[in-house]
ZAMARGU-4260 file (C-alpha; in steps of 0.2 Angstrom, whole numbers, plus 5000, padded with zeros to 4 digits):
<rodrens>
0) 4243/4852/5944 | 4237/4865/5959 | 4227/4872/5949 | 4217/4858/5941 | 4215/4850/5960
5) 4207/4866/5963 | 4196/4866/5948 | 4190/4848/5952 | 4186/4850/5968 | 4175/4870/5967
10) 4160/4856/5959 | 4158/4847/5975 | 4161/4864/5986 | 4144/4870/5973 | 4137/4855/5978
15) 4134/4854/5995 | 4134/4874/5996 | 4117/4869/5988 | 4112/4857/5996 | 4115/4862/6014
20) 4107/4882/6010 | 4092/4873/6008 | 4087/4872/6025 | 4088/4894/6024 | 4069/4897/6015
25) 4061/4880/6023 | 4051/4887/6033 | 4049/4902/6019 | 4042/4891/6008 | 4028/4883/6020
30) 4022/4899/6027 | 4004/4898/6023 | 4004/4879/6032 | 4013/4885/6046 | 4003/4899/6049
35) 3987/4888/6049 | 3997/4872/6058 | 4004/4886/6072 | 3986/4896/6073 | 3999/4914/6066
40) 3996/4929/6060 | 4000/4933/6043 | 4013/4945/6050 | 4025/4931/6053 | 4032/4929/6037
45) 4044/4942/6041 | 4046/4935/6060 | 4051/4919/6054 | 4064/4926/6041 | 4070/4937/6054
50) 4073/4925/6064 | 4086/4913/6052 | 4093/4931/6050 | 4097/4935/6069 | 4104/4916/6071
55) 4115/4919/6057 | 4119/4934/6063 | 4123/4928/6079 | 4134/4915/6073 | 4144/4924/6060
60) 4148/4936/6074 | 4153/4922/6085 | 4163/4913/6073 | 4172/4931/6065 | 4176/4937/6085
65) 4184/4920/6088 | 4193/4917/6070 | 4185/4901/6068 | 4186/4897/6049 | 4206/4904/6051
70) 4211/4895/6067 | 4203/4878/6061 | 4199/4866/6049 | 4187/4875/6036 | 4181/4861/6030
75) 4177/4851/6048 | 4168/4867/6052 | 4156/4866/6038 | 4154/4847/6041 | 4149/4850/6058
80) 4140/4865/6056 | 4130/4857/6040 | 4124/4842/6052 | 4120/4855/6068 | 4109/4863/6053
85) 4100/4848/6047 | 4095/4845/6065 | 4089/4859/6069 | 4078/4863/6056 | 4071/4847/6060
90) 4067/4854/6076 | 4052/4864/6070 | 4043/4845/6070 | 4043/4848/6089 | 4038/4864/6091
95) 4025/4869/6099 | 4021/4889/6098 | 4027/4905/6090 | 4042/4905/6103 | 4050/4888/6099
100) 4045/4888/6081 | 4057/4905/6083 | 4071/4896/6091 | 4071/4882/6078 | 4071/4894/6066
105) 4087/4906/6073 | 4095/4888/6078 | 4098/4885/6059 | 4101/4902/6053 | 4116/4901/6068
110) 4124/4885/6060 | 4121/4891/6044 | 4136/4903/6050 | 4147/4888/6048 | 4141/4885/6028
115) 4139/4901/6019 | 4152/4910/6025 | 4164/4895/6027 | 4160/4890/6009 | 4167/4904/6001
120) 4184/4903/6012 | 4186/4885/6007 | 4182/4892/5989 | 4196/4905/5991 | 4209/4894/5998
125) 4207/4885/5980 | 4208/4898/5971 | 4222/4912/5970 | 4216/4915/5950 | 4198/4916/5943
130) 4189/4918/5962 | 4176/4929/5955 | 4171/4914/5943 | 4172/4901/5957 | 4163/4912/5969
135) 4148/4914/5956 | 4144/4897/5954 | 4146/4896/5973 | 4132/4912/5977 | 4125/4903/5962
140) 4123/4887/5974 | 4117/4897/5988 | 4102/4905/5977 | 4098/4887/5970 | 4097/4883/5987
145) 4087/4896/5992 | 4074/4893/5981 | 4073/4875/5980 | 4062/4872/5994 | 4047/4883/5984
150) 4050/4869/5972 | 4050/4855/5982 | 4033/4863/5990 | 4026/4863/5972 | 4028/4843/5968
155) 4024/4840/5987 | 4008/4850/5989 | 3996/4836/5992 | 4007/4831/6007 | 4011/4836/6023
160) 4019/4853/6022 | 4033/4843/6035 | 4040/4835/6019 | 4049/4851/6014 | 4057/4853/6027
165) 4064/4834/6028 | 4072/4833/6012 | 4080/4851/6016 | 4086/4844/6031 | 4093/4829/6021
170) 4101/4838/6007 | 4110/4848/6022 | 4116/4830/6031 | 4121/4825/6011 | 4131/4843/6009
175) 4140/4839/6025 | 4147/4823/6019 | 4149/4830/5999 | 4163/4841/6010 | 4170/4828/6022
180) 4174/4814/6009 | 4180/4826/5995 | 4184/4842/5998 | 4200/4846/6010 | 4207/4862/6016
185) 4214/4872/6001 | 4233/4874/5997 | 4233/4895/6000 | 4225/4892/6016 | 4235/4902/6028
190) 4230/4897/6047 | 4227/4911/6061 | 4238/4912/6078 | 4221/4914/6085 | 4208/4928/6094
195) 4214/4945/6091 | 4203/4959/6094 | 4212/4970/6084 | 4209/4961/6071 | 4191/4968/6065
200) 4199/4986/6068 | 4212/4980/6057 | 4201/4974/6043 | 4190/4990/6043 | 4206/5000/6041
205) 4209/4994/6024 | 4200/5007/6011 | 4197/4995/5997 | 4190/4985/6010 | 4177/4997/6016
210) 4171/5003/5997 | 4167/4982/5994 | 4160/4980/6011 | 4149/4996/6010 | 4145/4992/5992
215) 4137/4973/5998 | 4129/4981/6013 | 4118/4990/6001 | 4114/4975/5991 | 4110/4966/6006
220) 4096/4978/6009 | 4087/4974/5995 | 4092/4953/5990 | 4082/4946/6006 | 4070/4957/6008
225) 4066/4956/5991 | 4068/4934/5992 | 4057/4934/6006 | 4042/4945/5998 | 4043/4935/5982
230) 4027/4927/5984 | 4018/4941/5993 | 4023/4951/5977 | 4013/4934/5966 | 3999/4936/5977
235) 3997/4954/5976 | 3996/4956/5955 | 3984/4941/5957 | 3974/4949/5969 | 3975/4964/5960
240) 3972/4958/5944 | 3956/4944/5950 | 3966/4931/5944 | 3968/4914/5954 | 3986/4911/5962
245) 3989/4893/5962 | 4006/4891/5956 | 4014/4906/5968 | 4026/4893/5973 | 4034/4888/5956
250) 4033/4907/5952 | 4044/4911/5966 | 4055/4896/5963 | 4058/4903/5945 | 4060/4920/5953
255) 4072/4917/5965 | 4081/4902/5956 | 4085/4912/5939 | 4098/4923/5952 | 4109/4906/5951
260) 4114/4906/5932 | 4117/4928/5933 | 4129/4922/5948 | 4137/4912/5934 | 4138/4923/5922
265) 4142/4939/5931 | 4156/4926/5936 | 4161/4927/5920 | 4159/4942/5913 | 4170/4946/5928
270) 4184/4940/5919 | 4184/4954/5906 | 4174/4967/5916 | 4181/4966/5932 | 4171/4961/5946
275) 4168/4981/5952 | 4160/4983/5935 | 4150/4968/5935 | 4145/4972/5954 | 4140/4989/5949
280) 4127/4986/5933 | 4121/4973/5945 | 4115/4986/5957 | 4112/4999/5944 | 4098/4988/5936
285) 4090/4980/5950 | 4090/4999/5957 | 4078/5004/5943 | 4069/4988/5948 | 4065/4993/5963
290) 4059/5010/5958 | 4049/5006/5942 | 4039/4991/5953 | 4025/5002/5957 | 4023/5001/5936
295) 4025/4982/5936 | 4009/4979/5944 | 4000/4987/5929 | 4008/4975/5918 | 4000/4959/5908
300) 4005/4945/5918 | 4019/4941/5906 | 4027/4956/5904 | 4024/4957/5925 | 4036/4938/5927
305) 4046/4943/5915 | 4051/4960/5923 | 4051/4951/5940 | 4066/4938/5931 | 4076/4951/5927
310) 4073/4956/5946 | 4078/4942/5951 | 4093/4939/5940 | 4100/4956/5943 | 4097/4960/5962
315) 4108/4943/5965 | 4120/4944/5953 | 4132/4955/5962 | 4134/4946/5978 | 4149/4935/5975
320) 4157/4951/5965 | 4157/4957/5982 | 4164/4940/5991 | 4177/4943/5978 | 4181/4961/5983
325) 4183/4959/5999 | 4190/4943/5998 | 4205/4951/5989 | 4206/4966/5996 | 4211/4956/6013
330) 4228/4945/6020 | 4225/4928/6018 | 4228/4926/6037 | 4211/4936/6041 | 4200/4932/6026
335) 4190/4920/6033 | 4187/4932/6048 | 4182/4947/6034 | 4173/4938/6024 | 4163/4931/6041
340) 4160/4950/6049 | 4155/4956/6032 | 4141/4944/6029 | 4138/4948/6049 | 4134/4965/6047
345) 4127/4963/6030 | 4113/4949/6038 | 4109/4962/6050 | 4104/4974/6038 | 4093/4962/6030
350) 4082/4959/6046 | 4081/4980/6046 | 4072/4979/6028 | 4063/4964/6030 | 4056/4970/6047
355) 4053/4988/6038 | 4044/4979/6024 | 4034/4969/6038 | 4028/4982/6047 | 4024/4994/6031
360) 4014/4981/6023 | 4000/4987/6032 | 4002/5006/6030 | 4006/5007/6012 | 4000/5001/5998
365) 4008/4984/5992 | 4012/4992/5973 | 4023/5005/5981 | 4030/4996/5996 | 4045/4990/5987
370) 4052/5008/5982 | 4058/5008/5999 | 4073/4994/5994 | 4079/5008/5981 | 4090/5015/5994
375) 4101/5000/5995 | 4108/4998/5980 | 4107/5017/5976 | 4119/5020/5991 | 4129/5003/5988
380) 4133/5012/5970 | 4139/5027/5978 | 4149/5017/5991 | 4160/5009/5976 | 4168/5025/5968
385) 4186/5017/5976 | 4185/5002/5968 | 4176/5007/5952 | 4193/5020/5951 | 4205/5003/5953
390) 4197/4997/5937
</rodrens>
């Protein structure tokens, strides 16, 4: 009976995981009208990812130093945490300059905090069996989510770029309630005495927690780095190639939304491979993506999107193997706290290789720019030796 509660309620849990991580690539997806709207350099594409990085960062920090989603109601946090979001990433309505277009930005990376993170410990207080599965259809959400407002840019373009970021922050208000009327806290929740700082200490003890954590920092490296260049990738094989690049936004929608159903099915295969396995050949082919894309350039255009697909469906497909990982490698009393300092430090590292990407842009050529995120999943490989052993 537990079990198929748990298993009705994981759709809604995808659902407003969706619909609330739209709000993370808004601005992403607008970048051109921005920059023209805001009078910006071209440069600020990386800024204003950066930016919903460092919020998050700031947040997941927060919330793991203070035990919020083990001391409290998971599912109030994300409530009020999907509403803060919606709200601020409105704010960008009444920005006026770089510096308070900044702020709106980091506001709604620090309450996404309270979604992503808090998602998958609602998700793992339903689910003592099959997490790997539930987690991939709920990373599967957030890369959905991710990618979503490229779409909505493609069937909004000749209106105010304003209107992607409205209905983001509308699918966030809607997530919010998705959670508040049908999703309570799950049956293996186990609730925290409250703030220990030997807690973290404690967590970074446990060996099999350091192989996954170490493993999904590598990943990190490469995934938002890779999310945000997406349509600076488009643009370069069109400029490369003289070819007009009008539909940049759907491409990158396909690009980035095609990492939803591989978070499905490495769910899945999970179930007979392990989630070390499936986490591994993850990294070990979008590895060899990173460092054959100086060749994918050279390509016909569609031998070019199709090996940017497989890109895209590979360098994603790890993520909730990971979330698994560490998820059960962790006492149920501290796993929200785990699962909340390991996205922390994991979102720091993606503002290292976005910002490294940023700056480099200018020095090296674009075709061999993205060899540099080779290191990420390289070293994420070399970090999973433990678990791979456990299999």
């Amino acid at each position: 009976m537990q079990k198929q509660r748990s298993v009705t309620v994981l759709p809604f849990i995808v659902a407003a995981q969706f619909a609330c991580t739209s709000v993370w690539f808004a601005g992403n997806a607008v970048i051109n009208d921005v920059i023209r709207h805001f009078s910006l350099s071209a440069e600020v594409l990386g800024h204003l990812v950066a930016a919903v990085q460092l919020g998050f960062i700031t947040g997941t920090l927060l919330f793991a130093i203070f035990t919020v989603s083990d001391r409290f109601s998971p599912s109030r946090v994300f409530v009020v945490c999907a509403f803060a979001a919606a709200l601020c990433n409105l704010s960008i309505f009444v920005a006026e300059g770089f510096t308070s277009l900044m702020l709106a930005r980091f506001a709604t990376g620090f309450f996404l905090a309270g979604i992503y993170p808090v998602g998958m410990k609602i998700a793992a207080d339903h689910h003592q069996q099959g997490l790997g599965t539930a987690l991939g259809w709920l990373v599967g959400a957030l890369v959905l989510g991710t990618a979503f407002p490229h779409l909505v840019h493609v069937y909004t373009a000749g209106f105010s770029w304003k209107w992607v970021i409205a209905v983001s922050a509308l699918l966030s208000a809607a997530g919010a309630c998705i959670i508040g009327f049908f999703v309570p806290d799950g049956p293996y929740r186990s609730k925290s005495n409250g703030f220990d700082p030997a807690v973290l200490l404690k967590i970074f003890r446990n060996a099999d927690f350091r192989s996954a954590a170490f493993g999904y920092f590598g990943h990190m490296w490469e995934l938002y780095a890779f999310w945000a260049f997406v349509p600076s990738v488009f643009h370069t094989y069109f400029s490369m190639h003289g070819q007009e690049n009008g539909q940049v936004a759907l491409l990158s929608f396909l690009v980035i939304a095609i990492g939803a159903p591989a978070c499905v099915m490495g769910g899945y295969l999970s179930r007979s491979w392990g989630s070390a396995r499936t986490a591994f050949l993850a990294l070990l082919i979008s590895a060899g993506c990173c460092l054959l894309s100086p060749f994918f350039f050279q390509m016909p255009f569609p031998v070019f999107l199709l090996l940017m697909l497989v890109w895209g469906m590979s360098v994603v497909a790890d993520s909730p193997q990971f979330s698994t990982l560490v998820a059960r490698s962790i006492p149920p009393e501290v796993r929200g706290t785990a699962l909340t300092i390991t996205n922390s430090i994991g979102f720091t590292i993606t503002i290292l290789s976005i910002e490294t990407l940023n700056y480099l842009r200018d020095e090296l050529s674009s075709r061999y720019l993205y060899l540099l995120l080779a290191a990420g999943p390289l070293l994420g490989m070399l970090a999973m030796k433990r678990q791979l052993r456990k299999t």
